[in-house]
C-alpha positions as CSV (number, residue, x, y, z in Angstrom):
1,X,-24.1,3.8,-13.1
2,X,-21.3,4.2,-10.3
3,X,-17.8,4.9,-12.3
4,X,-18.6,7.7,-15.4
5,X,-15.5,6.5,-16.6
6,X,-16.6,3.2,-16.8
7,X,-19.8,4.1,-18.5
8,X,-18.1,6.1,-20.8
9,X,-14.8,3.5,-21.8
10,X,-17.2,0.3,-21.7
11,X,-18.8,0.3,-24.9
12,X,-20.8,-3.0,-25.6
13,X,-18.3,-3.8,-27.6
14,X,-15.2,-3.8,-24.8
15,X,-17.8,-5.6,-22.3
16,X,-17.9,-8.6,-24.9
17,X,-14.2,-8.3,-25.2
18,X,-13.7,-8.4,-21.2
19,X,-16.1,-11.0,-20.9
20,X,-14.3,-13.0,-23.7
21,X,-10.7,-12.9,-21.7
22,X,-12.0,-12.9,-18.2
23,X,-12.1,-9.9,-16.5
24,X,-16.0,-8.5,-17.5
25,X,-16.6,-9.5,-13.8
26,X,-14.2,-7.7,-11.8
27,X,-15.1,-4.7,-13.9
28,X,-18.6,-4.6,-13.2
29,X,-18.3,-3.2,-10.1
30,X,-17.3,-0.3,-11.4
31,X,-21.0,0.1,-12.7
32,X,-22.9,0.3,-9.7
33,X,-23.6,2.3,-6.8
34,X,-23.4,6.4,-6.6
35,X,-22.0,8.1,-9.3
36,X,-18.3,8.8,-8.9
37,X,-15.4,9.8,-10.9
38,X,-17.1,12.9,-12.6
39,X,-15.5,16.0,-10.3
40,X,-11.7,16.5,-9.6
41,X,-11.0,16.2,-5.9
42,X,-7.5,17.0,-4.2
43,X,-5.6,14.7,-5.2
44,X,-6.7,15.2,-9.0
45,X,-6.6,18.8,-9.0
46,X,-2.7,18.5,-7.5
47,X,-1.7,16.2,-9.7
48,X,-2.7,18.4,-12.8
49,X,-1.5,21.4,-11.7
50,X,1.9,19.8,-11.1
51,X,2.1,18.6,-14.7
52,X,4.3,20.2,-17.4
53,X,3.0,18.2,-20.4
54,X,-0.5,16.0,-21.5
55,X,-1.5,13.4,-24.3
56,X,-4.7,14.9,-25.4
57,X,-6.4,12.4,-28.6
58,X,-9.1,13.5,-30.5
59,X,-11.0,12.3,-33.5
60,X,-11.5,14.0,-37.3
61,X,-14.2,13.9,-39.5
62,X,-13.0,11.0,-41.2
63,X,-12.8,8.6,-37.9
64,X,-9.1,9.0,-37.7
65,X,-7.8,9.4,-34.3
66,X,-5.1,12.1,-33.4
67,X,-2.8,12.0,-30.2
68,X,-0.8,15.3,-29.5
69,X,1.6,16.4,-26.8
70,X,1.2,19.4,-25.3
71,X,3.9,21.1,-22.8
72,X,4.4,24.3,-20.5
73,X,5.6,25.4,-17.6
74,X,4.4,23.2,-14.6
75,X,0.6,24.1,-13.9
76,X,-0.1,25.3,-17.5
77,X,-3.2,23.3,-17.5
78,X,-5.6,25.4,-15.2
79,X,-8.4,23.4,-12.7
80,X,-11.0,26.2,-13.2
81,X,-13.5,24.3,-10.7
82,X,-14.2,20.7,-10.0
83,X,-15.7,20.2,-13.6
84,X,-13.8,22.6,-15.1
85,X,-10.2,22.7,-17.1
86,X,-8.9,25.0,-19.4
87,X,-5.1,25.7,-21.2
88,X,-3.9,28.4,-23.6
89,X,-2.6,27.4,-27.0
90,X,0.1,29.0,-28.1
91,X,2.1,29.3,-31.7
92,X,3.4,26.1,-32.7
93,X,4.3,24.2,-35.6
94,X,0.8,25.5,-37.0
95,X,-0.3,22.4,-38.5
96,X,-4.2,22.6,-36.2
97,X,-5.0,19.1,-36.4
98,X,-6.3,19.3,-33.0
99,X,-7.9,22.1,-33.1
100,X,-9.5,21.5,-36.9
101,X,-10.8,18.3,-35.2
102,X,-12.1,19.6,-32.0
103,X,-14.2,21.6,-34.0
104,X,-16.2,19.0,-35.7
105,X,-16.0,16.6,-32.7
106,X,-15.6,18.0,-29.3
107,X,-15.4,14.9,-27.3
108,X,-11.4,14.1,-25.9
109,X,-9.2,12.0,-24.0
110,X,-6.5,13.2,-22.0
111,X,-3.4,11.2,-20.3
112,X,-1.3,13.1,-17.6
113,X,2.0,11.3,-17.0
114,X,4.2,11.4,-13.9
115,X,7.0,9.3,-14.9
116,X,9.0,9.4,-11.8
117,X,6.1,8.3,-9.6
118,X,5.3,5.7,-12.5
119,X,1.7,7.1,-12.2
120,X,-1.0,8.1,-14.8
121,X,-4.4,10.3,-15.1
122,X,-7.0,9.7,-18.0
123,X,-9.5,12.3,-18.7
124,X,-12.7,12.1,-20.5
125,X,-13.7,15.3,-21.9
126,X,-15.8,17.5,-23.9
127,X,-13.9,20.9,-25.4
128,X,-14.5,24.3,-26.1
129,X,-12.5,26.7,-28.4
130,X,-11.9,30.0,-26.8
131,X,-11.0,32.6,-29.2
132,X,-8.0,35.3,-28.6
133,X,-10.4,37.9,-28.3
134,X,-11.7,36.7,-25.4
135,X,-9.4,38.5,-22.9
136,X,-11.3,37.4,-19.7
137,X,-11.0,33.7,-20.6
138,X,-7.3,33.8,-21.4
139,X,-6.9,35.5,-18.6
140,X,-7.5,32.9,-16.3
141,X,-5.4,30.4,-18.6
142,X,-1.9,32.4,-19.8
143,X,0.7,31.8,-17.9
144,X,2.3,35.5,-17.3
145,X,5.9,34.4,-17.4
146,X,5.8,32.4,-20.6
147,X,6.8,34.1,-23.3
148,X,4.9,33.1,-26.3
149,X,2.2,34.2,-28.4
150,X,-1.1,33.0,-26.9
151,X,-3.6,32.2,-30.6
152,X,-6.8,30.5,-28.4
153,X,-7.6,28.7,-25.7
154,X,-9.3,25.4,-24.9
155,X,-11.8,24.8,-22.2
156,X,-12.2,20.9,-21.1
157,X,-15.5,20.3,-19.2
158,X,-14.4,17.1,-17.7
159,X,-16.7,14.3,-17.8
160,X,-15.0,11.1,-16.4
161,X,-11.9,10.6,-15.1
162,X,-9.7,7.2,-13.6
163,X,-6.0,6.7,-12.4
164,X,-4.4,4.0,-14.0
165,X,-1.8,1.1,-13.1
166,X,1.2,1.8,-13.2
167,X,2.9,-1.4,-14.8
168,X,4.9,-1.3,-17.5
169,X,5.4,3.0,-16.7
170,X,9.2,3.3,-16.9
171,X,10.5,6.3,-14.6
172,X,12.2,9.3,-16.5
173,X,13.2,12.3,-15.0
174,X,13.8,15.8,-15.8
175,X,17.3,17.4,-15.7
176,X,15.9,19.6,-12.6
177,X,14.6,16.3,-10.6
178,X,18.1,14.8,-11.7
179,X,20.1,17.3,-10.1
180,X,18.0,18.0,-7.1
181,X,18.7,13.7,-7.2
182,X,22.2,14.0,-7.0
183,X,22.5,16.8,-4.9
184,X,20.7,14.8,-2.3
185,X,22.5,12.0,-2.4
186,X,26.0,14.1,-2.5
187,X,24.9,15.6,1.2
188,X,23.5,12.3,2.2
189,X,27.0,10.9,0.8
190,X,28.8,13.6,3.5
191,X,26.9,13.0,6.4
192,X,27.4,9.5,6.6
193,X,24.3,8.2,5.4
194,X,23.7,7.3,2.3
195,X,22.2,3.4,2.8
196,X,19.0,6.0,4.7
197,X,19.0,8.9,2.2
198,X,15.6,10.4,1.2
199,X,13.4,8.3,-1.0
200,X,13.3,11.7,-3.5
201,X,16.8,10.9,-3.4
202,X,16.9,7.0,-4.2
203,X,14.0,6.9,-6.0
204,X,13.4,10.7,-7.2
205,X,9.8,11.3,-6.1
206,X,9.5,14.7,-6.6
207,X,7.4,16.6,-3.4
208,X,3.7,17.4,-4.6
209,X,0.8,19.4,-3.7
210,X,-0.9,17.4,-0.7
211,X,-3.4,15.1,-1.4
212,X,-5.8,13.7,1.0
213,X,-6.7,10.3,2.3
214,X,-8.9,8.2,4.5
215,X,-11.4,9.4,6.8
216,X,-9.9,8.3,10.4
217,X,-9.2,10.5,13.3
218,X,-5.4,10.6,13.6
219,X,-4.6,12.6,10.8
220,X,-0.7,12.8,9.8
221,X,1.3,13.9,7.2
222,X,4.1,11.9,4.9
223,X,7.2,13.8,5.9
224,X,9.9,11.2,4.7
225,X,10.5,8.2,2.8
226,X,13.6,6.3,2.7
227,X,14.3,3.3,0.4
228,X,15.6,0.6,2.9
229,X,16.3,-2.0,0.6
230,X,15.4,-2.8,-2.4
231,X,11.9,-4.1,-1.7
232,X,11.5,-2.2,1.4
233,X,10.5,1.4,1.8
234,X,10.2,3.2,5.1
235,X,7.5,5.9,5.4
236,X,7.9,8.6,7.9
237,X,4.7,10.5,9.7
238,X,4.0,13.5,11.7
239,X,1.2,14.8,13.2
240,X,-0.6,17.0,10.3
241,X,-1.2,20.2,12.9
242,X,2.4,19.7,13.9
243,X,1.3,18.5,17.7
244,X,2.9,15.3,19.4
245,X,1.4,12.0,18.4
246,X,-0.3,9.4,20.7
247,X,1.8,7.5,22.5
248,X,2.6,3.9,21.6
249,X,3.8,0.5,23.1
250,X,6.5,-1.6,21.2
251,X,4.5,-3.6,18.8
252,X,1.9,-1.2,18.1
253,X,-0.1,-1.3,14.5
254,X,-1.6,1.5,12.8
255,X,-4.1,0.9,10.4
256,X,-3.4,3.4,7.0
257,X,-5.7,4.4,4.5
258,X,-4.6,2.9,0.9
259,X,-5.8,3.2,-2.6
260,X,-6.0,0.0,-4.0
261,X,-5.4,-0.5,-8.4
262,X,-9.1,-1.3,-8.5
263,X,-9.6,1.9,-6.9
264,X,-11.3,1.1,-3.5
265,X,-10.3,2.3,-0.3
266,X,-9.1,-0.2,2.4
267,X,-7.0,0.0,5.9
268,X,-4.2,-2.1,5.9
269,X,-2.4,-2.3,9.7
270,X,1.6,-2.0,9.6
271,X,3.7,-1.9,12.8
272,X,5.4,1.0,13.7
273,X,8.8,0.5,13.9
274,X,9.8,3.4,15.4
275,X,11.5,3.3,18.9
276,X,8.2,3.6,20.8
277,X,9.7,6.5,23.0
278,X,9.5,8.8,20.2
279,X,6.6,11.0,20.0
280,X,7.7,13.4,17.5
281,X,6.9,11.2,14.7
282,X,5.6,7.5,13.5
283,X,7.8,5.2,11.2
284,X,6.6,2.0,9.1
285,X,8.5,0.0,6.5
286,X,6.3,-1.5,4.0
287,X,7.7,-4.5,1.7
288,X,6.4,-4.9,-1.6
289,X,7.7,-7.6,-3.4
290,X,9.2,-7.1,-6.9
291,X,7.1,-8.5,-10.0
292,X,9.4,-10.6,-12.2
293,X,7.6,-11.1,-14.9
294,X,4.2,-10.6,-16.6
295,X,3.3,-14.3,-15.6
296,X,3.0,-12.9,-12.2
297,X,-0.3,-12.3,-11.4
298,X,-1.8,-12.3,-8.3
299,X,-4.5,-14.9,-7.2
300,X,-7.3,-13.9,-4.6
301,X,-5.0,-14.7,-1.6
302,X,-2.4,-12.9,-3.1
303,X,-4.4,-9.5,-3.1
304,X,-3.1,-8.2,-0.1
305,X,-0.3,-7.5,-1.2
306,X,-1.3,-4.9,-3.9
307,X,-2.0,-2.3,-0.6
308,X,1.7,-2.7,-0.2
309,X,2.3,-2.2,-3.8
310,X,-0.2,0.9,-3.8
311,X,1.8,2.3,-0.7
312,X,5.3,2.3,-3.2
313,X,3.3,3.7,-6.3
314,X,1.1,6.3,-4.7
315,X,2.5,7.6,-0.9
316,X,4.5,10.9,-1.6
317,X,6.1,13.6,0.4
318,X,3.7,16.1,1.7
319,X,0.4,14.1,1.8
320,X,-1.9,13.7,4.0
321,X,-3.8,10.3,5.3
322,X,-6.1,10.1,8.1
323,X,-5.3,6.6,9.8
324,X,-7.2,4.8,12.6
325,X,-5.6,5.3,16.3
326,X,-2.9,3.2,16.8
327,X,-3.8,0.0,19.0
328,X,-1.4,-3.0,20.4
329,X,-2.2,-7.0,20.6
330,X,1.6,-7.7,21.1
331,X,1.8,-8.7,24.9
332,X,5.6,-7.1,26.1
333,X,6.3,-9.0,29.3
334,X,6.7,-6.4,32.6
335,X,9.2,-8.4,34.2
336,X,12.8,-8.4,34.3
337,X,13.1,-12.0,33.0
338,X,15.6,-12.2,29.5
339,X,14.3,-11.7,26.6
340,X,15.9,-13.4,23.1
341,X,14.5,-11.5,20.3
342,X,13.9,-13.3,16.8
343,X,13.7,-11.8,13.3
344,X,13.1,-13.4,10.1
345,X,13.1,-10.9,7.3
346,X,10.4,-7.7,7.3
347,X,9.4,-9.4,10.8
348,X,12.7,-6.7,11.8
349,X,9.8,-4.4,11.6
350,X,8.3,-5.9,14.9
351,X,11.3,-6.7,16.8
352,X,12.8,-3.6,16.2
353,X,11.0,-1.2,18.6
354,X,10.3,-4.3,20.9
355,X,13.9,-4.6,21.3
356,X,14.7,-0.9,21.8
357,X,11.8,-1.0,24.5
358,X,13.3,-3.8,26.4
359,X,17.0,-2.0,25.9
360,X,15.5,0.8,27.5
361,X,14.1,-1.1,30.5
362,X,17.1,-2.7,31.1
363,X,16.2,-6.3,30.3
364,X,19.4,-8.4,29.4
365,X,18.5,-9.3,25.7
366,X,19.9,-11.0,22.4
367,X,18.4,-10.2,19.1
368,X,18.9,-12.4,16.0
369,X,18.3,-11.4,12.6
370,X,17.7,-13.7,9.9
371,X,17.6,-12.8,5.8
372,X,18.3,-13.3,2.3
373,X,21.4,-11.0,2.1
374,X,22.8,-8.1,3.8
375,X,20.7,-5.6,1.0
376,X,17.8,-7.3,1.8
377,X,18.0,-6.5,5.7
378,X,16.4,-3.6,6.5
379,X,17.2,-1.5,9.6
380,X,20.7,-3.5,10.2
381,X,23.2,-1.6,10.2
382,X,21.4,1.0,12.7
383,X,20.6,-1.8,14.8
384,X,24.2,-3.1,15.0
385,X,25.4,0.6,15.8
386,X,22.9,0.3,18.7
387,X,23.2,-3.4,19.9
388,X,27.1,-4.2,19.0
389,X,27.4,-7.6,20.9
390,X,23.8,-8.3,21.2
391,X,23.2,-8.7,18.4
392,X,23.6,-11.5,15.3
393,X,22.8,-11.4,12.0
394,X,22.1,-14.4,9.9
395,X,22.4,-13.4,5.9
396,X,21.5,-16.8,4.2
397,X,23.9,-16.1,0.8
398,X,26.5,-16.1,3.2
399,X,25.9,-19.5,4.7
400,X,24.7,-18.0,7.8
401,X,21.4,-19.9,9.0
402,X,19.6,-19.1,12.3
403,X,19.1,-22.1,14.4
404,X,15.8,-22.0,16.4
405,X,16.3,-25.6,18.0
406,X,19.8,-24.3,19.4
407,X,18.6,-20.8,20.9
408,X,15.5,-22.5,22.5
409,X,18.0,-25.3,23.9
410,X,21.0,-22.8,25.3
411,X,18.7,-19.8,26.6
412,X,18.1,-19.3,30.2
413,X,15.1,-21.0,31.2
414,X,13.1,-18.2,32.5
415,X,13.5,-16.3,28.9
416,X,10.7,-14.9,27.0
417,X,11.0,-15.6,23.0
418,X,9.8,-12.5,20.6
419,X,9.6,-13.6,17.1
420,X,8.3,-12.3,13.9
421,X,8.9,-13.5,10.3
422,X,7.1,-16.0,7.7
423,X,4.9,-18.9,8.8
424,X,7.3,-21.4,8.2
425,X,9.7,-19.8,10.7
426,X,6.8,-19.5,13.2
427,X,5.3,-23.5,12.9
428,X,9.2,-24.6,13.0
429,X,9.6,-22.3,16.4
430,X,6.1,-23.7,17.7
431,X,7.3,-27.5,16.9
432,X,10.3,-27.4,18.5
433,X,8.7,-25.9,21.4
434,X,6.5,-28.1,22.2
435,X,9.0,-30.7,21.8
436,X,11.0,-29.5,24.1
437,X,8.1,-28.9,26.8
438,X,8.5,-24.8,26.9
439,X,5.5,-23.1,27.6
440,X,3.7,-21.2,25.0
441,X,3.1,-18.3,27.4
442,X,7.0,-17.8,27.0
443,X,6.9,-17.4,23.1
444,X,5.3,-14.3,22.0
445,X,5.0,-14.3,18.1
446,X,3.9,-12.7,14.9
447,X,3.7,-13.6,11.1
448,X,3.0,-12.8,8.1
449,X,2.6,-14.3,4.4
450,X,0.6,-16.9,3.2
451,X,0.4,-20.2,5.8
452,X,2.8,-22.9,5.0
453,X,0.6,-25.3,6.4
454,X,-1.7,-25.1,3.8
455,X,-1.4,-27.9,1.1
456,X,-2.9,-29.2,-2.2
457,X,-5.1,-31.4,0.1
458,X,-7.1,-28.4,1.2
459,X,-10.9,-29.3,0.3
460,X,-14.3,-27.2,0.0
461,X,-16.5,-27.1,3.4
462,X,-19.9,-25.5,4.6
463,X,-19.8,-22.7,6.7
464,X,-23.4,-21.8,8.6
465,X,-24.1,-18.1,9.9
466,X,-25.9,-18.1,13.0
467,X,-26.9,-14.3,12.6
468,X,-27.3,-13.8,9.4
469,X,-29.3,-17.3,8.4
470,X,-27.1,-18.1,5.6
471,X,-24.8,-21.2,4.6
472,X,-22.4,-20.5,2.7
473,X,-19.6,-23.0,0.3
474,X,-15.6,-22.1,0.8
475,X,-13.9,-23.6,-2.0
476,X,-10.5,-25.3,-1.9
477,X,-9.1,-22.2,-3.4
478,X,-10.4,-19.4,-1.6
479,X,-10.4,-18.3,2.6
480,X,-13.8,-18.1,4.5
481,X,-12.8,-14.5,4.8
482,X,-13.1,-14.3,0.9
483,X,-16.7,-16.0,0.7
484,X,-18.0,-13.8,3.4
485,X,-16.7,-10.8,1.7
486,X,-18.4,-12.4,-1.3
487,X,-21.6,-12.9,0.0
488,X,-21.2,-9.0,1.6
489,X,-21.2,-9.8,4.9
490,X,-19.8,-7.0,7.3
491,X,-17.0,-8.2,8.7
492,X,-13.7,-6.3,10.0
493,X,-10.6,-7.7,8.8
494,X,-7.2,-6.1,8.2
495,X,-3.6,-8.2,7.8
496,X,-5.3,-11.1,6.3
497,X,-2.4,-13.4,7.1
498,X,-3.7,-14.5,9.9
499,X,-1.1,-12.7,12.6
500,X,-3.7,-9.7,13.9
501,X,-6.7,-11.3,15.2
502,X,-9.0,-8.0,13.5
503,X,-11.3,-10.8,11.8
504,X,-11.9,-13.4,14.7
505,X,-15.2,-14.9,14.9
506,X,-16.6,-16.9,17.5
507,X,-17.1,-21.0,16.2
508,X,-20.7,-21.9,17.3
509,X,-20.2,-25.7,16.3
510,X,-17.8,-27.4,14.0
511,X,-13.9,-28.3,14.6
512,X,-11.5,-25.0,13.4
513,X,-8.3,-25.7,11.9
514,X,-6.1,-23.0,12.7
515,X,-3.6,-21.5,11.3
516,X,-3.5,-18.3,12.3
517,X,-0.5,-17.1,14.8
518,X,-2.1,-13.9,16.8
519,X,-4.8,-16.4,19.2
520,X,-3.7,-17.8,21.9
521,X,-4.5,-20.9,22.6
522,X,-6.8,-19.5,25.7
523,X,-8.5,-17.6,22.8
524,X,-8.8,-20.7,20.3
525,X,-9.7,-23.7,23.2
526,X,-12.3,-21.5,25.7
527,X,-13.3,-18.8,23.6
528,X,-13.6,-20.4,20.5
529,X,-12.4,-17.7,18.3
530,X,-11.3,-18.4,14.6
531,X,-9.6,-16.3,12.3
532,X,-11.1,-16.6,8.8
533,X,-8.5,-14.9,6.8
534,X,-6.5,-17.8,7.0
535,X,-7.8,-20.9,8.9
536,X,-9.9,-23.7,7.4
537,X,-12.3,-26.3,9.2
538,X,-11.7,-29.4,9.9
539,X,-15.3,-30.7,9.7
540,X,-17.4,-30.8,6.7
541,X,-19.5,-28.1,8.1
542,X,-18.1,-24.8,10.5
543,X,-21.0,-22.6,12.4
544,X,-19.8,-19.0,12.9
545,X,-21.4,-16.5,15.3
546,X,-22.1,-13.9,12.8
């Protein structure tokens, strides 16, 4: 059994429900492997101990269940050890349900709420009564500056435990977070600032005990968050033992440990889009797209974007995450040739410290900045404080659209094109290009989101492992990347949108159909490198080196 929780919550009964409405088979993987989910870690025991009230439910003697809510001062639930929990009970409305059932039946479940965070801990657990005469017990549970009359105490010895999704949580705040809210966004307000105020002012995340996570060698610590528009948040780091940071090119990714709601650990790489010269601290900006209704649910290709969605639920002030090293497959050109920067929504993120690297340089450039509206552009109004002239912005409510065909057409002919944004933006870029004859050495790109090149037409094909002696079937609705994952091949992968390059493979035999936008086409025509996250073959059958 490999999730106690699961063995605990998934009677025979559930499974047969779960396999009924679909989702018996995501579940079971909860059930194997090494036992887990039995022994408060970090981040559990700092999330209790910053709680001021708990659902605990327990059963009487007559089957019927019982939920009560039980409140303190923050940390009035004690983490004795790992396995361990314990709270006083003090006088209350002295009805004793709880405790009258308890007695009979000593199994519990617990929920600890943090609204503001929109996150939630459930607690399996078996209880012991602790009477008042036990003064060594209560001891170690009263809390010294809470005046109330202490009758018993109760002693949890926890036996499962699992964070839960946090849809559908609605975020409610205490008068204290509400002040310290407003107080924040009053000095933010004064200093001229308040589109880049706090994130525990915007969005009230209150700073927590540290947790810890990921097991890479750069460790850092969250030391900001900023709310940059309404689907994009900005996370600030600093080195953890308060030393400078590596030093980084423009264009630089950083892979970051992330939680996903299933609850396995992946690295996800994000650019950091702070200007490169800093090395007092690293910056991303992570978009997660808002869920408009409950109809909403994301496919197998759209998984990737729950680690951004984790990232807005779970990253908080003060906590800790061990990331890989930094690393760079954005190749800046050295010369002094021109450089006309592109931008299509979160691709800002890119261009951003690419730009402020050429500023710094000296190269004559021209950045243009494409988006939905002016909210929905992050980092804009800093980068027209520190471009003026040089730069345009493009807000498509306003009628503003960003003509490729024109700035490819009007630039100087020895300039070098940077652009990021979605794939359509990059195939339009590439077509017109190549209509036009301009090298593709001069047009240095990035993407990301799903390939618009994809269609209904895509069909099922064979791919053959040369290593690993197996041939495996990609369905129309699923990437290569996804069947190898499936069939537990080791294989690195990170972006899965096709615009990093961490999963290329080397094609053995078959014709590729690319769609990725991080090879180039020396990588894709002489080394025969495919990306599986996102391309597709061409030929019934693709042989991979691998």
């Amino acid at each position: 059994m490999g999730h106690k929780f699961a063995e605990i919550g998934f009677t025979q009964a559930v499974k047969a429900v779960q396999t009924q409405l679909g989702s018996r088979k995501s579940y079971e993987r909860m059930e194997s492997g090494e036992d887990v989910n039995d022994r408060l870690g970090v981040a559990e025991t700092a999330f209790i101990l910053a709680r001021d009230s708990f659902y605990m439910a327990s059963v009487s003697e007559t089957d019927w269940p019982y939920i009560q809510h039980r409140g303190g001062p923050q940390g009035f639930m004690k983490v004795i050890d790992e396995k361990t929990i314990g709270f006083a009970d003090y006088t209350g409305n002295r009805q004793y349900i709880s405790t009258g059932n308890v007695k009979n039946n000593d199994k519990v479940s617990l929920f600890f709420m943090d609204y503001p965070n929109k996150t939630r801990l459930k607690l399996f657990g078996r209880v012991k009564l602790v009477d008042v005469n036990d003064s060594s017990t209560l001891s170690q549970l009263q809390d010294d500056e809470y005046r109330a009359r202490v009758e018993r105490a109760f002693i949890i010895h926890v036996e499962a435990f699992d964070w839960n999704c946090p849809k559908h949580i609605t975020p409610r705040y205490s008068e204290k977070e509400i002040v310290a809210a407003k107080l924040a966004e009053a000095n933010a307000l004064n200093a001229n600032a308040s589109k880049m105020s706090v994130l525990n002012a915007s969005s009230h995340l209150p700073i927590q005990s540290p947790a810890v996570l990921g097991e890479g060698p750069l460790s850092l610590v969250i030391s900001g968050i900023r709310q940059l528009t309404p689907e994009i948040r900005a996370f600030e780091f600093k080195a953890a033992d308060g030393g400078e940071l590596p030093l980084v090119t423009a264009g630089s990714h950083i892979k970051i440990p992330v939680i996903l709601s299933d609850g396995q650990q992946v690295y996800r790489s994000y650019t950091l889009c702070s200007n490169p010269s800093r090395r007092n601290f690293y910056e991303i900006a992570v978009l997660a797209k808002r869920q408009h209704s409950e109809s909403d649910v994301a496919t197998n290709r759209d998984i990737r974007n729950s680690a951004s969605h984790a990232i807005h639920n779970h990253f908080q002030l003060g906590m800790v995450i061990n990331c890989e090293l930094p690393a760079n497959q954005f190749d800046v050109h050295s010369g002094t040739e021109p450089a006309i920067l592109i931008a299509g929504g979160v691709g800002i993120t890119v261009i951003k410290p690419l730009s402020q690297y050429l500023k710094s340089r000296g190269v004559t450039l021209s950045l243009h900045y494409s988006g939905r509206s002016i909210k929905d552009m992050a980092f804009r109004d800093r980068l027209q404080r520190e471009f003026g002239e040089s730069i345009t912005i493009y807000p498509s409510d306003e009628s503003r659209r960003l003509s490729l065909r024109y700035l490819l057409t009007t630039s100087p002919q020895n300039a070098i094109f940077y652009i990021c944004g979605p794939q359509k933006m990059l195939h339009e870029m590439q077509f017109i290009a190549n209509e036009l004859g301009i090298d593709s050495d001069r047009i240095k790109r990035e993407g990301f989101g799903l390939d618009t090149a994809q269609s209904i037409e895509d069909s099922a094909f064979t791919v053959e492992l040369t290593k690993s002696k197996l041939k495996l079937e990609v369905g129309a609705d699923e990437t290569v990347l996804d069947a190898l994952l499936a069939a537990k091949i080791d294989t690195p992968f990170s972006c899965q949108s096709g615009s990093c390059k961490q999963c290329a493979l080397p094609v053995v035999k078959g014709i590729p159909e690319h769609r990725d936008t991080a090879l180039t086409d020396i990588e894709k025509e002489q080394l025969q490198l495919f990306c599986p996250c996102v391309s597709r073959a061409a030929s019934p059958t693709l042989t991979l080196d691998l």
